[in-house]
N, C-alpha and C positions, 0 to 999 in steps of 0.2 A: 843179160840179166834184166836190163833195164825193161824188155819187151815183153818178157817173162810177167815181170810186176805190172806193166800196163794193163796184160792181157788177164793177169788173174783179177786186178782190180774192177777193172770192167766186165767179168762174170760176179765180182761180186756183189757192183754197183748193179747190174739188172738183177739177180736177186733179191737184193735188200733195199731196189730204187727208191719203193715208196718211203722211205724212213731216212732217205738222206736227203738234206735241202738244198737245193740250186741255187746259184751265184743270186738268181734275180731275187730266189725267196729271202735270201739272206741281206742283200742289202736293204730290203725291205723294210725286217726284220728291226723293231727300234730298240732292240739291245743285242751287242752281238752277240752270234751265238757259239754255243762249247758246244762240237759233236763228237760224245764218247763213244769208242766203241767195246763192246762186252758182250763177252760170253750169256747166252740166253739164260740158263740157269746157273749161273758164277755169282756166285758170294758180294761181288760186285756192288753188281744189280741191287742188293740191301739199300745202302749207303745211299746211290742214286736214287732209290725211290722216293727215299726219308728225304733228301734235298727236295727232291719237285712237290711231294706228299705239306712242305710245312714253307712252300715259294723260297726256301732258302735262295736259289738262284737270280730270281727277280730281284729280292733284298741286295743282293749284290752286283745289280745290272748287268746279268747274263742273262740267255735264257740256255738251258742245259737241256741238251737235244740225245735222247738213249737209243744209240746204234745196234740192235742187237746180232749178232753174227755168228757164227757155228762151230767156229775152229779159233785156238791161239792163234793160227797161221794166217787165218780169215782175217783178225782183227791186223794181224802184222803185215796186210797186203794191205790193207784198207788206209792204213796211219803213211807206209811208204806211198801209196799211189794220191793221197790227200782226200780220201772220202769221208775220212774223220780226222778230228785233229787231237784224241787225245784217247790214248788206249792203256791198259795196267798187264805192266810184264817187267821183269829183273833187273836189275842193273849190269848182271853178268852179260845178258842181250845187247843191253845200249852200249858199253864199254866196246865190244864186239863190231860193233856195226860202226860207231863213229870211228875207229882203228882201220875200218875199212873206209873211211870218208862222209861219213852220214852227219846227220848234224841234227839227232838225240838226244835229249837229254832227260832226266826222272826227277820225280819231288815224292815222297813219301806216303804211300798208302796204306802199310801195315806189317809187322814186325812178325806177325804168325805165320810158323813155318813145318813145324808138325811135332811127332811122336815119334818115340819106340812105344810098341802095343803089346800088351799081352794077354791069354787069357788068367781069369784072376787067380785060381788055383798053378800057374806057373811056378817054375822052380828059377827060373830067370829073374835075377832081381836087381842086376848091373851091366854095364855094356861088356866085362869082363865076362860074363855065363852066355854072352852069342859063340862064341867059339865051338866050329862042329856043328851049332845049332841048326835049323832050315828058315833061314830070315824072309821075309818078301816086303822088296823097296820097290815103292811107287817112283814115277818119273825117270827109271832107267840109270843106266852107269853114272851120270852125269849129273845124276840130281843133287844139289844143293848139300840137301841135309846127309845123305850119303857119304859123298866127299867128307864133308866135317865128321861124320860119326869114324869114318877109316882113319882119321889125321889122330883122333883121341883115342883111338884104339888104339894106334902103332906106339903111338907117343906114350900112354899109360899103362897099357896092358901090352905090349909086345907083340900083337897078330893083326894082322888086315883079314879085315870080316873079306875083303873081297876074295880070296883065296883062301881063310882060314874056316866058311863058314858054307855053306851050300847056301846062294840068294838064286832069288826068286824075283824075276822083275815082273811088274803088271800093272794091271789099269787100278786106281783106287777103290772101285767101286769091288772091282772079283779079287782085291786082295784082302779087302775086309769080309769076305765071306770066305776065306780060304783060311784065316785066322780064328775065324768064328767057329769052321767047319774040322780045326786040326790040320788044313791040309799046309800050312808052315807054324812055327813056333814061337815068331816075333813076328810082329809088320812096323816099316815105319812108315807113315802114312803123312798128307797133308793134312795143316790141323781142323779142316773142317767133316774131314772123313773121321780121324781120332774121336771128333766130339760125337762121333755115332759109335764110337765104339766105347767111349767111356759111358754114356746111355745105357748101354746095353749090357753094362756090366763085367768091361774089363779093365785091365790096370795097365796106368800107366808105370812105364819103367823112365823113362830121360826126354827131356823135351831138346830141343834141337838150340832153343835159347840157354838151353843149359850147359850143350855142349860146347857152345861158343863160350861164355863165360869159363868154364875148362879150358881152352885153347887160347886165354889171356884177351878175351873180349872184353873191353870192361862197359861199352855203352849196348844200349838196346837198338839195333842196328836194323834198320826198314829192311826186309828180304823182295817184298813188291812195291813199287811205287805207279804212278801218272806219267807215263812215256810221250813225251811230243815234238815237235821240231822245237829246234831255236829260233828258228826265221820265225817262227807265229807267234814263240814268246815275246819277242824282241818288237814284233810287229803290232802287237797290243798287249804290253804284261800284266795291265791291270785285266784286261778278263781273264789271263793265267790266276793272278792273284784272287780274284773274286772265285773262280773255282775253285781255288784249295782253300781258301775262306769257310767254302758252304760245305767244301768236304768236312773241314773242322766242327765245324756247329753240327752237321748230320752225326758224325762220329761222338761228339759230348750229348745230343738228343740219345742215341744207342748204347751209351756206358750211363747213362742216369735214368733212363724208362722203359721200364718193363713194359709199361702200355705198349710202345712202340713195336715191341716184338712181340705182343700178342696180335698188333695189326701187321705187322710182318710176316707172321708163322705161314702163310697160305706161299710166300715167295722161297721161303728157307725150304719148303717138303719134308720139314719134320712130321715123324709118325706117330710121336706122340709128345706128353710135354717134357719129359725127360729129356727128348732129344732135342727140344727147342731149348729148353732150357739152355741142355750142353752146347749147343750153337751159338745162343747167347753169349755166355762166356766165354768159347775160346775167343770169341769179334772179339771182346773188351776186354780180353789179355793182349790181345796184336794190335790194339793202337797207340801207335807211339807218342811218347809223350814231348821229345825232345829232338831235332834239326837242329843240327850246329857244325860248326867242322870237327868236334869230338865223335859223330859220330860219322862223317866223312873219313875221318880219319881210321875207323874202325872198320870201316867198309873196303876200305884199301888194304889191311890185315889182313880181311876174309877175302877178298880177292886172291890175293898171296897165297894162302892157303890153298885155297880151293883149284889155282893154275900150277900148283906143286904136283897135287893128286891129276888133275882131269886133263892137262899137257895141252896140248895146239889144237885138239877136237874142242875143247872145253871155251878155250878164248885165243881161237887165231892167233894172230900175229904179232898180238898184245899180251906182253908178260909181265905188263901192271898195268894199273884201272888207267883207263883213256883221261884226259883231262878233258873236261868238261860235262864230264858224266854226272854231273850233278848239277841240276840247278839252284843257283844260290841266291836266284830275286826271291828268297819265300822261305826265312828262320818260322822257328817259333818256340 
């Protein structure tokens, strides 16, 4: 495995060479640097712009270096083989992986996780009317919100949409036109595809933070965070600390100015301003407002949950959250 990673990291680093810095640029370099890696067109990318766009990062003696990469799997070769030191993916992943020895850990990026979708003339107006329905869930057996939507089903309505309902798994982008076009009945989607579909005119039915609160959630629980070793945290935490600093001011710039997402609209691909708009707000419904062990505590719940439904495909050899899956140099 280990050769495996070297060798995907090394096609990735000749691909993406010119965007990753060298030991020598870096000691150079008179603030050390953060190298995120993210998805080319990922929601991400927002947040980080608004950081380098207002020096947030200088302000906090980093300089924050954007890795752009092609694949979730691209950034998770890139973080394992050290061509960046700091990529946004799950907690259910890092619990995962340090269970197998790695030494992972998250700090909170954002709390939005998706929908149930409908068209607006629907007769579906509770997760109770999916029964029989033709559903279509993004991100496959295993997704997140999935898991938890089957847990409140069983639990309050008596049926597992997974057996009791015809699903439809697929990519976001052809499930929102499949919904659009009749060819399923609900979608549940992540919440940045939903805000193209509340745009455009259709209804929501239950948000996935809703489902969790049903399922006895009581705090608003990061679904993504900032994935990165410990040996780096450990090895300089204040440039840890200094980047979720300027994530924080980037995110309170993006919930307070609209400017900001009128100079952003060209990164988002909104089509029009409806849809910027709706993009706007679902980012400033998913940023969290509170880190504390209440919602560590909450997340170990949703773990429990979610390794009830998804079994040893879902989270290996870990039948509760790994300890240390949380970094805790960074309340707030």
């Amino acid at each position: 495995m280990r050769h495996l990673v070297t060798s995907l990291v090394a096609v990735v680093c000749l691909l993406f060479g010119a965007q990753f810095q060298g030991p020598g640029q870096a000691a150079a370099a008179e603030t050390p640097p953060v190298r995120v890696g993210v998805l080319k067109f990922g929601t991400v990318s927002w947040e980080l712009d608004t950081i380098k766009h207002h020096g947030l990062d200088a302000a906090e003696g980093i300089d924050l270096q954007v890795v752009e990469l092609a694949s979730n799997q691209a950034t998770q070769v890139a973080l394992q083989g050290g061509a960046v030191d700091v990529i946004v993916s799950d907690w259910l992943w890092v619990s995962r992986q340090r269970a197998e020895g790695a030494d992972f850990t998250f700090a909170p990026y954002s709390t939005a996780a998706g929908s149930v979708m409908v068209p607006a003339d629907s007769p579906i107006r509770s997760l109770a009317d999916l029964k029989g329905r033709r559903v279509g869930v993004a991100g496959g057996p295993l997704d997140k919100g999935w898991l938890m939507l089957r847990a409140l089903t069983l639990q309050q309505h008596g049926f597992d949409p997974d057996k009791d309902s015809e699903k439809v798994f697929g990519a976001p982008p052809l499930l929102n036109e499949q919904v659009r076009g009749g060819g399923v009945e609900a979608v549940l989607n992540y919440w940045n595809f939903t805000a193209r579909l509340k745009a455009a005119g259709l209804r929501r039915v239950v948000t996935v933070e809703e489902i969790a609160r049903d399922l006895g959630i009581r705090t608003d629980v990061p679904i993504i965070g900032y994935v990165f070793h410990d040996a780096w945290a450990e090895a300089d935490p204040e440039a840890v600390r200094g980047f979720l600093r300027a994530s924080l001011k980037a995110k309170a710039i993006m919930r307070e100015s609209d400017a900001e997402w009128r100079r952003l609209a060209p990164l988002t691909r909104a089509e029009d301003d409806a849809t910027l708009l709706a993009l706007r707000d679902g980012y400033r419904d998913g940023i969290p407002t509170a880190w504390s062990d209440a919602e560590r505590e909450d997340a170990a719940r949703v773990y429990e949950i979610l390794a009830k439904l998804g079994g040893r495909e879902l989270v290996g050899d870990s039948p509760r959250l790994a300890p240390g899956t949380f970094w805790t140099g960074f309340d707030f």
